[in-house]
N, C-alpha and C positions, 0 to 999 in steps of 0.2 A: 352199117348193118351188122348185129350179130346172130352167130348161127352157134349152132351145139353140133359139136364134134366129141364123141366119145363119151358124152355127158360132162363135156366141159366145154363155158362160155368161150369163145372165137370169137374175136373183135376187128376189127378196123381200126386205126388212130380217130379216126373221125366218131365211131360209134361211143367211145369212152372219151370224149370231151376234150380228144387232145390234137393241137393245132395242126393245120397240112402246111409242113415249111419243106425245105429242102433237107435231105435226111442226112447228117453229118456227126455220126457218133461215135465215140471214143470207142478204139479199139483194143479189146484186150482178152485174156485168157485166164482161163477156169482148169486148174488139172487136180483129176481126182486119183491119188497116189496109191496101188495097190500093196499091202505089206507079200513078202515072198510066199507067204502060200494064200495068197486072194484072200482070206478073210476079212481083213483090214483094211481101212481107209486111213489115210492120214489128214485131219481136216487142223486148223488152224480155230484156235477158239479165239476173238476178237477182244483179248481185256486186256491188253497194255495200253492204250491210248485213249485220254478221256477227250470227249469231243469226237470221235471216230464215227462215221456213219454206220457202219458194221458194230458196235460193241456191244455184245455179250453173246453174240451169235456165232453160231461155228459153220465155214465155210472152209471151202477146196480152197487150195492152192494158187496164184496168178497173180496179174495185174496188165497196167499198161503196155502196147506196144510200142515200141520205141522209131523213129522214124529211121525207115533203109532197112528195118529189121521181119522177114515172115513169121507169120503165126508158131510155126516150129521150135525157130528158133530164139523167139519171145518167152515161149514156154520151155523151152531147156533153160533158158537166162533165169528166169523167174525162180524156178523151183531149184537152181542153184544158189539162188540170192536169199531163196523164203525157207529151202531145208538143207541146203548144204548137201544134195545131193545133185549123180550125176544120171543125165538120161537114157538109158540104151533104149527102150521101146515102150512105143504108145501110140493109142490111134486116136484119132478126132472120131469123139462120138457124135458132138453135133455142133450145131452153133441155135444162139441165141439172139434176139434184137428185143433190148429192155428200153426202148423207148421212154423218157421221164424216169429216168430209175437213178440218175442222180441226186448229190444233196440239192442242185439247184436244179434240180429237172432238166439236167443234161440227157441226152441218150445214150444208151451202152449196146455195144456190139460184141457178144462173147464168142469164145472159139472153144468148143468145152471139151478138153482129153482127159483118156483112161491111160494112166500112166503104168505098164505092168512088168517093167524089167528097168530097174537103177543100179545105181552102187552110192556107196558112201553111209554117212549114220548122220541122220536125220537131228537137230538138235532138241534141248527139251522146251526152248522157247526159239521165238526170233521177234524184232522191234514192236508186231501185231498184237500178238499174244502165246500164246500154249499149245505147243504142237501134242498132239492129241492120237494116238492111233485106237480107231473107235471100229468095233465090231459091223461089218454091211449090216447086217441085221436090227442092227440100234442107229442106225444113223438118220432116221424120221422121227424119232425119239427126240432127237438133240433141239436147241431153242436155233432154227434155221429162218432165213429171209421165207414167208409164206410161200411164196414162188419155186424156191428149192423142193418143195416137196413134189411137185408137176412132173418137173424134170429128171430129176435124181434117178428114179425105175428106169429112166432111159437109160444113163449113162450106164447102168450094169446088168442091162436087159440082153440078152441072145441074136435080139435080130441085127445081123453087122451093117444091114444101112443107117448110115447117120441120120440125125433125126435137124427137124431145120423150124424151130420155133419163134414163137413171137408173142411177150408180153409186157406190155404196155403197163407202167409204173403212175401214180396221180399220188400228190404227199402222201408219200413212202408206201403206199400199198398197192398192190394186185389190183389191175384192174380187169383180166381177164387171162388167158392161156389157150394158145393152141398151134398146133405142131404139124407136120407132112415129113414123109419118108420118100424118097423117089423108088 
């Protein structure tokens, strides 16, 4: 069944054509890196890698969690592996379930933080592509996964409840969006 929330299509896996199995998806993290005076994001532009299911698109920070490892300190690992920086504070603004959002229609489970106090210097690439510090303002602008645009106003929106979404992926696109706050 889907419903309208907000003026955006809510789904069910069953309503958008994707199977009822046992939910088992890769877990991992999203962090959106503030420069020191909040203006800036640091997103990662996806062009070192040809074959890359992400390439040309610019995206946050992350990746896989690692087994024995929490969501925390996955995402301190990461953005020390991805920018050469270190973390002092950041909060989970929400998490995501992208169901079908792999290259083989795996499912992904995100953990999405606002990263707003590090140290260290940021490099001007790393293995993915071109670290990028791009204006909040411009960053809907950028060529982003369709889905990122849903989300994004959350991660740097005023209300401090986490936001707890779910969008359902079919080859490689959106198949719908919707979210709850407690």
């Amino acid at each position: 069944m889907t419903s309208a929330r907000r003026g955006i299509s809510v789904a069910t896996a069953s309503s958008v054509g994707l199977r009822k199995m046992p939910f088992t998806p890769i877990l991992a993290t999203l962090g959106y890196v503030l420069s020191p005076d909040s203006r800036r994001v640091l997103m990662v532009h996806r062009n070192a890698r040809p074959g890359d299911h992400h390439r040309g698109k610019y995206n946050g920070l992350g990746g896989k969690l690692e087994g024995g490892e929490d969501v925390a300190a996955g995402m301190r690992r990461e953005l020390a592996e991805e920018a050469g920086i270190e973390v002092l504070g950041m909060r989970l603004r929400g998490t995501i379930s992208w169901p079908g959002f792999g290259r083989g229609g795996e499912d992904w489970f995100g953990f999405v933080f606002l990263v707003d106090r590090w140290t260290g210097e940021p490099p001007r690439r790393n293995a993915e592509g071109t670290l990028e510090w791009v204006p909040r303002e411009r960053l809907l602008d950028l060529p982003l996964w369709e889905g990122d645009r849903h989300f994004l106003p959350l991660v740097f929106d005023d209300d401090p409840r986490p936001f707890h979404g779910v969008m359902p992926y079919r080859d490689g696109r959106m198949q719908a969006w919707g979210y709850s706050r407690p």
